[in-house]
C-alpha positions in Angstrom: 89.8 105.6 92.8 91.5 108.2 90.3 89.1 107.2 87.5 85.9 109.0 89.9 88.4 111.8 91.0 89.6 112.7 86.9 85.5 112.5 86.3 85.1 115.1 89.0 88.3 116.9 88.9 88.0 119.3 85.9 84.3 120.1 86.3 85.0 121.0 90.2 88.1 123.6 89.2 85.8 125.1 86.7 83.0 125.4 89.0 85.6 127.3 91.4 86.8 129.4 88.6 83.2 130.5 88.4 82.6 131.5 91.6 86.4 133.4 91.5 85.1 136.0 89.0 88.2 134.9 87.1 86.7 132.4 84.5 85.6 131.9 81.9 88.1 133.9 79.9 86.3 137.6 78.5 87.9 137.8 75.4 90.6 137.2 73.4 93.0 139.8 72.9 94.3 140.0 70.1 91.6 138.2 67.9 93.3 134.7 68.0 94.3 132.6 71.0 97.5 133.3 72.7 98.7 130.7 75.2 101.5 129.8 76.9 101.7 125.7 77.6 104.1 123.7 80.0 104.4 119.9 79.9 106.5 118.4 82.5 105.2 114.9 83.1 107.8 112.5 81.4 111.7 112.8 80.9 110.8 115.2 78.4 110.1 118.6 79.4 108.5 121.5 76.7 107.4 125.1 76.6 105.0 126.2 73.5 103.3 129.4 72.0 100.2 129.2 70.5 99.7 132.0 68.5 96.3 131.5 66.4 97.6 128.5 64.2 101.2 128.7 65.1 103.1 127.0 67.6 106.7 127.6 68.5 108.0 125.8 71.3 111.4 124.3 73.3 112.0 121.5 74.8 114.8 119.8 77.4 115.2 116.3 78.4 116.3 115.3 81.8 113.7 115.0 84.9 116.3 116.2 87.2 116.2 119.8 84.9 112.8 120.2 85.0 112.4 122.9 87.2 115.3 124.7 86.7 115.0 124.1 82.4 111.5 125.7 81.9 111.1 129.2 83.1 114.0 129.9 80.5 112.6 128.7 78.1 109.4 130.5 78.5 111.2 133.7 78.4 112.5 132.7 75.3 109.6 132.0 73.4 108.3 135.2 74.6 111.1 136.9 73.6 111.1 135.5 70.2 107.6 136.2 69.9 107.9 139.5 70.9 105.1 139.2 73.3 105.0 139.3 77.0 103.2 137.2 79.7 100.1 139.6 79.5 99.3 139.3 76.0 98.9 135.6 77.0 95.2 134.6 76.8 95.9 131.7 79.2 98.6 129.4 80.5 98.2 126.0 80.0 99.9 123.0 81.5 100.3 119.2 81.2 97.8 118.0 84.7 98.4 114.6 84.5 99.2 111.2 84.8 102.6 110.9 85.0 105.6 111.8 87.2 104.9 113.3 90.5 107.6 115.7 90.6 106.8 116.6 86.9 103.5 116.9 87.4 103.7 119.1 89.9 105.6 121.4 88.3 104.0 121.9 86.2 101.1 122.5 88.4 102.6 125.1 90.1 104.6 127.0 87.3 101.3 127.4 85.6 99.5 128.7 88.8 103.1 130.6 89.7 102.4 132.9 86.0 98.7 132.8 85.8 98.3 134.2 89.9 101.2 137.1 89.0 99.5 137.9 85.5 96.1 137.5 86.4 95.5 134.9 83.2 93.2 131.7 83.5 94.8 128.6 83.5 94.3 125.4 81.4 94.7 121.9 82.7 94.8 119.4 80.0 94.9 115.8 80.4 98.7 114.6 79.5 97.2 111.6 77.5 94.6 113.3 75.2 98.0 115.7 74.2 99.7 112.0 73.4 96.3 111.0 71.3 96.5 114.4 69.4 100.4 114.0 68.6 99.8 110.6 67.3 96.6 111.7 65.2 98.4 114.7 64.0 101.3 112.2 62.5 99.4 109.0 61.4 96.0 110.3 60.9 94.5 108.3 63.0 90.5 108.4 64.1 91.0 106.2 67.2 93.9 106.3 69.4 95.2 104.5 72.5 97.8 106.3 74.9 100.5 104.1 76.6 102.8 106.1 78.8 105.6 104.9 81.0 104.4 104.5 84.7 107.0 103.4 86.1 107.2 100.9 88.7 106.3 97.8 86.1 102.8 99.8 85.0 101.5 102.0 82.5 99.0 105.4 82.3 97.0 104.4 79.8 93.8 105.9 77.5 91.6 105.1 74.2 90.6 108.6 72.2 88.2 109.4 69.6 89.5 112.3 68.0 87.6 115.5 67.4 87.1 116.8 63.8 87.1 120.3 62.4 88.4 123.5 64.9 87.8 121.5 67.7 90.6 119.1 68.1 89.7 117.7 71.4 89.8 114.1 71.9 86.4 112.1 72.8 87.2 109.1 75.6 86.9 105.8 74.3 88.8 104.1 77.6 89.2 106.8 80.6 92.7 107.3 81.8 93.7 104.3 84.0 96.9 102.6 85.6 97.5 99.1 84.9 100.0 96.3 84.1 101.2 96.8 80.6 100.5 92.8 79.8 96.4 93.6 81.2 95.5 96.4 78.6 94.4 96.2 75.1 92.2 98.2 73.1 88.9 99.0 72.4 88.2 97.5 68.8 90.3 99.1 66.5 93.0 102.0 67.3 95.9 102.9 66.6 98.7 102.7 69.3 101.6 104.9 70.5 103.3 106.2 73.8 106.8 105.0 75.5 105.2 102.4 77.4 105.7 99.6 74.5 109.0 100.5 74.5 109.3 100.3 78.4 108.0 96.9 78.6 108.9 95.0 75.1 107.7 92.0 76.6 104.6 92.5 77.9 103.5 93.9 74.6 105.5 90.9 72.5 103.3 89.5 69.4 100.2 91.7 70.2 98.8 92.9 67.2 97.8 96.1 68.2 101.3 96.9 69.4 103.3 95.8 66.6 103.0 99.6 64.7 102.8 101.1 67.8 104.5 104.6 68.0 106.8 104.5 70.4 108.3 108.0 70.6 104.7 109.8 70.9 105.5 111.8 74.3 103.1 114.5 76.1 104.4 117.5 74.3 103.5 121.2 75.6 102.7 121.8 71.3 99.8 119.8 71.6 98.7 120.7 75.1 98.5 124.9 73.8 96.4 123.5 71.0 94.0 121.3 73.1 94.1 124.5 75.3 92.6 126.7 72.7 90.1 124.5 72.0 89.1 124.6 76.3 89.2 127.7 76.0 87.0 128.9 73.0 84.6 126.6 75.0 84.4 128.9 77.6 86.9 126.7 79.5 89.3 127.6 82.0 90.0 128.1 85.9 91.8 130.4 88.4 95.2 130.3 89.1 94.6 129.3 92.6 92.4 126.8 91.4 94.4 124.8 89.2 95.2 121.0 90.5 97.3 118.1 89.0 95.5 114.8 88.2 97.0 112.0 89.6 96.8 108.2 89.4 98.9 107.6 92.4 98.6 108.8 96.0 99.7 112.9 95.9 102.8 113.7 98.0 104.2 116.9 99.3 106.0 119.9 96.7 109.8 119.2 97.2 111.7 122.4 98.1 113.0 122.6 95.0 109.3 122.3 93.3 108.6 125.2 95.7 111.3 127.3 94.3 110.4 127.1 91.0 106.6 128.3 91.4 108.1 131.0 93.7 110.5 132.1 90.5 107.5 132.5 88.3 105.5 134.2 90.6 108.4 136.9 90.9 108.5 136.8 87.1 105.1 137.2 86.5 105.1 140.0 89.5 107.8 141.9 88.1 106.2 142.1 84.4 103.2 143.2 85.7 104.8 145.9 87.3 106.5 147.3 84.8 
């Protein structure tokens, strides 16, 4: 069922961006893309800042800190960037698969700055920021994306990557849930994600897992540069109409998921009016 909704998904927020008279983005600001990127979908939370080729970023581990841990650390990256929220271009964020409540929050941090700044936002598929991590460290021109589902499953994706300014991957296998024993890849590809080290067994004398890189996580580094990429594309939604993919059956924000878009809604508020 999620494999129709992540085909429709994306395409539908952008069509409501459109019609918001909010997207696509109208310029960069400072000649090079500027974007702020949150990835909260594993135990491993991050914050980058894309600015033109450079990334600086933070990250925190912990799922229980995930909400509290990241509107700090935007400040600092803006701080030592020198920048503020309105020089951003856009705010991107990891949409999915993974952890509900990370998802989510991220989800609603990005929507929290982009409403209270008036900046786009950029949802970017969780496991295409895994495929670029792993082609960015092995070289790889194929890529399958094994993340930790939980629950005895795995989120899982085969990439083509892109060549030349545009880094975005090309799907091979769309993003799917399944029993780690019940996926393989495509022909040739290289392997990485914590879900071969999650389930050792299932994955036991498989060829295509034995140089499998296990400690590829979705990083916000690599979500700001897929970003950029969305956006020179004329990609991009509204703030209101930014969602979080799922492969599970959404539930409700928790208070505490409630809070924290409510904190960056008053952050990005108070910035704006000063």
């Amino acid at each position: 069922m999620w494999l129709r909704a992540a085909k429709t998904a994306l395409p539908a927020m952008r069509e409501r961006g459109r019609a918001s008279g909010r997207w696509p983005c109208a310029g960069l600001k400072y000649g090079m893309p500027i974007i702020l990127a949150i990835e909260t979908s594993s135990e491993l939370a991050s914050c980058a800042l894309l600015r033109g080729d450079v990334v600086i970023a933070r990250e925190s581990s912990g799922v229980r800190t995930h909400s509290q841990a990241i509107l700090p650390m935007v400040q600092e990256l803006l701080a030592e960037a020198g920048l503020t929220l309105r020089d951003c271009d856009a705010i991107a964020y990891g949409a999915g698969p993974g952890s509900f409540t990370g998802v989510r929050t991220a989800c609603g941090i990005a929507q929290g700055l982009g409403f209270g700044a008036n900046l786009p936002v950029v949802p970017v598929v969780t496991l295409e920021a895994m495929a670029l991590a792993c082609h960015q460290q092995s070289g790889a021109a194929e890529v399958m994306t094994v993340l930790d589902a939980r629950m005895g499953e795995v989120y899982w994706a085969q990439y083509r990557m892109g060549e030349g300014a545009d880094c975005r991957p090309r799907i091979v296998a769309p993003p799917a849930l399944a029993a780690p024993a019940a996926i393989a890849p495509l022909g040739q590809a290289s392997a990485c994600g914590n879900g071969f080290a999650a389930y050792p067994e299932a994955f036991e004398g498989k060829e295509f897992a034995l140089q499998a890189q296990r400690g590829v996580m979705p990083h916000a580094a690599q979500v700001a540069q897929l970003a950029a990429s969305v956006l020179a594309a004329g990609g991009g939604v509204a703030a209101a109409d930014a969602q979080p993919l799922y492969l599970r059956n959404k539930i409700a924000f928790t208070s505490a998921e409630r809070s924290a878009i409510n904190a960056a809604k008053a952050i990005a508020a108070a910035e704006a009016a000063a």
